[in-house]
C-alpha positions, -999 to +999 in steps of 0.1 A: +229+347-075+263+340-061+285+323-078+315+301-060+345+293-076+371+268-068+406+282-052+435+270-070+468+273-054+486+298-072+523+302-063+547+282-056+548+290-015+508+281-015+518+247-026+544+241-005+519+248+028+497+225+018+525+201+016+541+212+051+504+207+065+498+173+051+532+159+059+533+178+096+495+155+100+511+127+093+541+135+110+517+132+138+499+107+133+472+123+125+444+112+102+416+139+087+390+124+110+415+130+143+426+165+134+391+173+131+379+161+164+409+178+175+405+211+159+367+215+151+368+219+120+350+195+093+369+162+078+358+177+042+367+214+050+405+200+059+408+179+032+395+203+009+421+229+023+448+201+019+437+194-019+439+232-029+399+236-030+394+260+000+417+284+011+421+281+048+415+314+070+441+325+091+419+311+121+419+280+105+454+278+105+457+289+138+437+261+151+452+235+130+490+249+141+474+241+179+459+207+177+490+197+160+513+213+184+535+235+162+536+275+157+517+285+130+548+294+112+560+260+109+531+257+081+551+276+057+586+270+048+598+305+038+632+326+042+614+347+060+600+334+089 
């Protein structure tokens, strides 16, 4: 039996990219349905990686950084870019 548990963000800096990605969206104009069609990845997948349910793969991110038009980095707001 597997059992699947529900991702919380847990620091501070995994907060703020889920921020950075929801505002950069609608930055864009993009809704969940658009970014999807864009991207190929589910409307329910994105808005679960938006609400802190699923953590996004880096491939994920990679994608969404692309149909957006950004650099992948521009999802994080860190010191250290």
């Amino acid at each position: 039996m597997c059992v699947v548990t529900k991702w919380q963000p847990s620091t501070e800096r995994e907060y703020d990219m889920l921020i950075k990605l929801w505002s950069i969206r609608n930055e864009k104009g993009f809704t969940l349905e658009k970014l999807s069609k864009k991207s190929g990845i589910g409307k329910s997948t994105l808005n679960n990686i938006e609400n802190g349910i699923t953590s996004p793969t880096l491939f994920q991110l990679e994608v969404i950084a692309i149909s957006l038009d950004v650099h992948i980095m521009d999802l994080f707001e860190s010191d250290w870019k």
